[in-house]
N, C-alpha and C positions, 0 to 999 in steps of 0.2 A: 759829463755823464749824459749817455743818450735818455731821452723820455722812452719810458716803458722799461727801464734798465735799473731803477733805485733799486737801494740795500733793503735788504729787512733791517730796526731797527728792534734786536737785544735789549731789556732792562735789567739790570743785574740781580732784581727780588733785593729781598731782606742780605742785607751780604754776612748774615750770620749765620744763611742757612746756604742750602745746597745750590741756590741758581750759580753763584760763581765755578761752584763742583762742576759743573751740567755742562755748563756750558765751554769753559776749558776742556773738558774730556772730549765733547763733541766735535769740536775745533779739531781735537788731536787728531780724532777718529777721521773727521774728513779730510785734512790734511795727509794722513796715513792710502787714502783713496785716490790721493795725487791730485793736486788744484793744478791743473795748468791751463795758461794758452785761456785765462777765462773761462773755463769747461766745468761746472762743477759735479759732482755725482749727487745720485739721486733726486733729484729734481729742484735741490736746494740753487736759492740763489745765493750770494756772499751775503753776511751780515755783518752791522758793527755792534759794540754792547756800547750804551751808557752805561757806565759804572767809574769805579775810581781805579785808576792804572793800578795804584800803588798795593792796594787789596789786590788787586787780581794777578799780581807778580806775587804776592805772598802766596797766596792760595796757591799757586800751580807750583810753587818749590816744595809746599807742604805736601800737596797729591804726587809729588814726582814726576809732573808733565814737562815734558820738552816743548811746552810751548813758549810764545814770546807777544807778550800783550806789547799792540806799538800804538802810541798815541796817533789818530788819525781825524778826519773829516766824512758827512753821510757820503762826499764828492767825490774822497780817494780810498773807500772802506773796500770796492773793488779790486783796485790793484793792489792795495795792502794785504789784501786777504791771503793771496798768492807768496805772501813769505812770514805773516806775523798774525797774531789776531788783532782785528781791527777795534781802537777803543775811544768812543769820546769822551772827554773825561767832563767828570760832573764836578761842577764850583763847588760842591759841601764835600767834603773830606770824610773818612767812615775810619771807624774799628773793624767792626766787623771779623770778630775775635770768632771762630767758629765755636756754634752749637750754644753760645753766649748771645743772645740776644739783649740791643743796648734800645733806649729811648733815644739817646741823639745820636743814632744815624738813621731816624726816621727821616728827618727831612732831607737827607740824599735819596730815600727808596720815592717820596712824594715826586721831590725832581727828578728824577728816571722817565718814569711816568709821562708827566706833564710837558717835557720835551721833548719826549715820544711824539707823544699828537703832535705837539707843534712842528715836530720834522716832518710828517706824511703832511701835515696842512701845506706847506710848503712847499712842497712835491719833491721833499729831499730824500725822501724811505717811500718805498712801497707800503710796510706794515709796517705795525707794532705788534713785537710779540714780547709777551710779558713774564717775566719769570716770577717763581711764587712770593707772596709777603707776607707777614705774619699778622690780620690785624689787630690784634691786643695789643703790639706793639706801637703798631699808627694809633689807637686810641688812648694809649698811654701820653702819647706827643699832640695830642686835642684834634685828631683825624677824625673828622665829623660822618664820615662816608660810612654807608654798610660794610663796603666791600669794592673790589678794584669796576666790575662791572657801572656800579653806579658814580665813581667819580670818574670813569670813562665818559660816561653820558654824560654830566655838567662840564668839563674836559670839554666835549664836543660841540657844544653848545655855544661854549665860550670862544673858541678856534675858528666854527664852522657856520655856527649861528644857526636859525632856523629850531624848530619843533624834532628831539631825538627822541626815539625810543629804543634803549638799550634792550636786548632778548638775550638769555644765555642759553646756548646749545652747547653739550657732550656728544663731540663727536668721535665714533672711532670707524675703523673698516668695520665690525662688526655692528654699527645699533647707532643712533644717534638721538637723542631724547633731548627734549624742551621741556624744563621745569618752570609752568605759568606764576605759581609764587616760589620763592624760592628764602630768601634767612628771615622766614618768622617761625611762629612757634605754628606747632600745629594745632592749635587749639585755636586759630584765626583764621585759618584759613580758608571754612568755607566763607566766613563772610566778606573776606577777600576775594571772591570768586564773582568775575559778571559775566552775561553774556561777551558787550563791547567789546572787554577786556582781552576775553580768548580768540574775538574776531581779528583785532589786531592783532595778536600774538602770533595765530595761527597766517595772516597775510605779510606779517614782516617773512616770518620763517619760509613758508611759499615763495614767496619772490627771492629769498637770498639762493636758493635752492636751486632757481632758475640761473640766474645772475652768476653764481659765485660757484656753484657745482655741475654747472652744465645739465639739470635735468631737467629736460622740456617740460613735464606734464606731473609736478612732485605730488607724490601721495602722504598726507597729514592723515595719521592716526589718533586718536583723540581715545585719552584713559578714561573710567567714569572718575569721579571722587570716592565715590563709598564701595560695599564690598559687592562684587557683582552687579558692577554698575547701578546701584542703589533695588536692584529685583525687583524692576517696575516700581518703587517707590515704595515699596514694603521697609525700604533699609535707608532712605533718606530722599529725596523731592530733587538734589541737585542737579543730578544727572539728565533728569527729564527738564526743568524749570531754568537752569544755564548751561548745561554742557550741550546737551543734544540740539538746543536753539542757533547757538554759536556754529555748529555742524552745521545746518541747513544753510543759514547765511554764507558759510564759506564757499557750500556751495553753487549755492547760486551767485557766487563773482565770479565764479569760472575754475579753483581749487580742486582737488578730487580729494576732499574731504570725509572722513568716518567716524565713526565711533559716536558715542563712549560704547568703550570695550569694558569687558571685565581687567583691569589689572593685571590679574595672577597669571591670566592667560594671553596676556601680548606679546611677554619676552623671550618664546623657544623658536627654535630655527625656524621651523614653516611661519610660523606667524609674524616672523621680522623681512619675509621675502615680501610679504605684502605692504608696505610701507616703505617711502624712504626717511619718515622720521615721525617720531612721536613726541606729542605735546601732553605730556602729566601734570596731574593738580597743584603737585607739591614737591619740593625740596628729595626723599628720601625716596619716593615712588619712581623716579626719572632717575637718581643717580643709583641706585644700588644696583639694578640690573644690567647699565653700562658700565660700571666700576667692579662688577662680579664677573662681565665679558670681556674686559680691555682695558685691566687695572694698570698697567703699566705703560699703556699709550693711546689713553684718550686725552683729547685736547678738548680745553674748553675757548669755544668762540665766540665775541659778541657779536648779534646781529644788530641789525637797524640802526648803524653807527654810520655816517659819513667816510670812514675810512675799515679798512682791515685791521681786526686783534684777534688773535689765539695767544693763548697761553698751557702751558704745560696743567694737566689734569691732575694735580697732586701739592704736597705744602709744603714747608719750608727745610720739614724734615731736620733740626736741627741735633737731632741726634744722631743723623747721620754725617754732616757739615764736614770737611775736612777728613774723615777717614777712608775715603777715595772708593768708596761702596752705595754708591748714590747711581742709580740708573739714567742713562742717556734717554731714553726710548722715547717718554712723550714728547721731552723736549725737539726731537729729533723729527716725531710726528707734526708738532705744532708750528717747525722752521716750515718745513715742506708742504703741509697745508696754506700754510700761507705764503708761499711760492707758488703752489696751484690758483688759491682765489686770485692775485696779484696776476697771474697770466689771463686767469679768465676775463678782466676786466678793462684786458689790452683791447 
C-alpha cells in the first residue's frame, strides 16, 4: 500500500440499525459506476467496514443486494474493493436482528470504533468514518461516554497521546455550524459558556478550515445566546460579558471573526454567503437550521482530533433497518468528505 493511498475505514454502527443497509447499498451504488483499473467515482477512495461478515451477508440477502462482503485487510481493502466489499471482521460476534436492538452486541459496535483509531494510528486507513449507534443501547452495556464524539477524544488520547480537544461540526454544501455545548440540558448552558472556551472552539475550527478544507482566510460567525443577541443586555449580559469578548480575541490571532449575531437571522441565503461556518451556543440552535437545509446529507465531523472522522448525520433508524428504504446520501457525503480532508493533508 503506497503512503497517501489508505482506505477509509467503515464501522458498521449499531448492526440493528441501518449502518449495514447504508453501507451495502452504497457499495452497490458504486460498484454499479464501474470500480476499475483503481479509478473510483466521485471522489471516493475504496473503503473497508469493521463489522461482522456474517451479518453483513445476512443483511444484503435480506435488501436483495448483489453484493459480496469478502473478508479482507486495511492492506488489500483496495484491490478487493474492485470485486467484493471489503470487510474486517470483528472478534465479538452480533445479532443484529434488524430494527431489534440487543445489549450484547454493544461490545462489537465499542470495537468497531476503537480499532478504527487504532488503524489511522497506525497509518493503515486514512479515516474513520463512523456509522450511527444507538446510545441507550451502549449505556445499557455500562458505555460510560456521552456520545461517539467524546469517546473519540479519550480513543485519541490513549492512541495518540498528548492534550485532545474533540469539536463537532454539521457540515453540509449548504451551512456548516459548530455547536459550542452540545448533549446538556438547556437549562445549563449559559453557565457552561466562557470566554476561553469559545476561543478554543472557535481556533480548533479556524484552523481545521484552513488545513482540511482549503480555505485560506476562514470566516467564524458567532450566534449570540439570548434572543437578539441579548438587545444590548436588556435580554441577558452573555452575549456582551462572553461571547462578544471570545470575538475580539479571535480576532486579534489573526481569525476573521464576528458576531454575536442575532440567531433568527443567520440562517437565509445572503447571510450564510458571509461566513464559512458558524459557531452556536447550543445543541438545537446549530443543528435545526443545518438539519432544516441538508437533512439528508449532512455529515457530522470531528475536529481537533489527531486523525480524520465524519460520520453520517443521522441515527440508527431502526425502524427503518432491513426494509431496503434507508437513504445512501449522507453516508455517501461523509465517505467523500473524508476523501477530500485525507487529500488535503497529502
Amino acid at each position: 500500500m503506497t503512503a497517501g493511498q489508505e482506505p477509509l475505514c467503515l464501522t458498521q454502527g449499531d448492526p440493528s440499525g441501518i449502518g449495514p443497509d447504508i453501507a451495502l447499498a452504497l457499495y452497490a451504488s458504486i460498484r454499479a459506476g464501474a470500480v476499475q483499473e483503481g479509478k473510483f467515482p466521485n471522489g471516493f477512495r475504496p473503503f473497508f467496514i469493521l463489522g461482522d461478515p456474517e451479518l453483513l451477508v445476512r443483511r444484503a440477502a435480506l435488501l436483495g443486494l448483489d453484493v459480496k462482503p469478502i473478508a479482507s485487510t486495511p492492506e488489500d481493502a483496495a484491490s478487493d474493493f474492485t470485486t467484493g466489499l471489503p470487510v474486517v471482521p470483528l472478534r465479538a460476534k452480533v445479532t443484529g436482528a434488524p430494527g431489534r436492538p440487543d445489549t450484547a452486541d454493544a461490545p462489537a459496535t465499542i470495537e468497531a470504533i476503537s480499532r478504527g483509531v487504532e488503524f489511522v494510528a497506525q497509518g493503515r486507513a486514512a479515516a474513520i468514518v463512523t456509522n450511527p449507534i444507538s446510545k441507550s443501547v451502549l449505556y445499557n452495556a455500562g458505555f460510560s461516554h456521552p456520545g461517539h464524539t467524546e469517546f473519540l477524544g479519550e480513543l485519541a488520547r490513549e492512541k495518540f497521546g498528548g492534550s485532545v480537544r474533540p469539536v463537532m461540526m454539521i457540515w453540509s454544501r449548504e451551512l456548516a455550524v459548530v455547536p459550542a455545548t452540545i448533549h446538556v440540558p438547556l437549562a445549563r448552558v449559559s453557565a457552561l459558556l466562557s470566554t476561553d472556551d469559545l476561543v478554543e472552539i472557535g481556533a480548533i475550527v479556524g484552523q481545521a478550515l484552513r488545513r482540511d478544507f482549503g480555505i485560506d482566510e476562514p470566516r467564524l460567525a458567532f450566534s449570540g445566546l439570548n434572543p437578539h443577541a441579548g438587545e444590548n443586555g436588556a435580554l441577558g449580559r452573555e452575549d456582551i460579558d462572553i461571547i462578544a469578548p471570545a470575538v475580539a480575541r479571535l480576532s486579534a490571532q489573526g481569525f476573521r471573526a464576528s458576531g454575536p449575531f442575532s440567531a433568527d437571522t443567520m440562517f437565509h441565503a445572503e447571510a450564510r454567503k458571509t461566513y464559512d461556518a458558524a459557531i452556536c451556543m447550543y445543541h438545537d440552535q446549530a443543528l435545526i437550521p443545518v438539519k432544516t437545509l441538508a437533512f439528508d446529507s449532512g455529515v457530522n465531523v470531528t475536529l481537533g482530533l489527531p486523525f480524520i472522522r465524519t460520520s453520517p448525520d443521522h441515527g440508527t433508524a431502526f425502524d427503518l433497518a432491513g426494509t431496503g428504504r434507508a437513504r445512501t446520501t449522507s453516508l455517501a457525503e461523509a465517505l467523500a468528505l473524508a476523501s477530500r480532508m485525507a487529500r488535503a493533508r497529502l
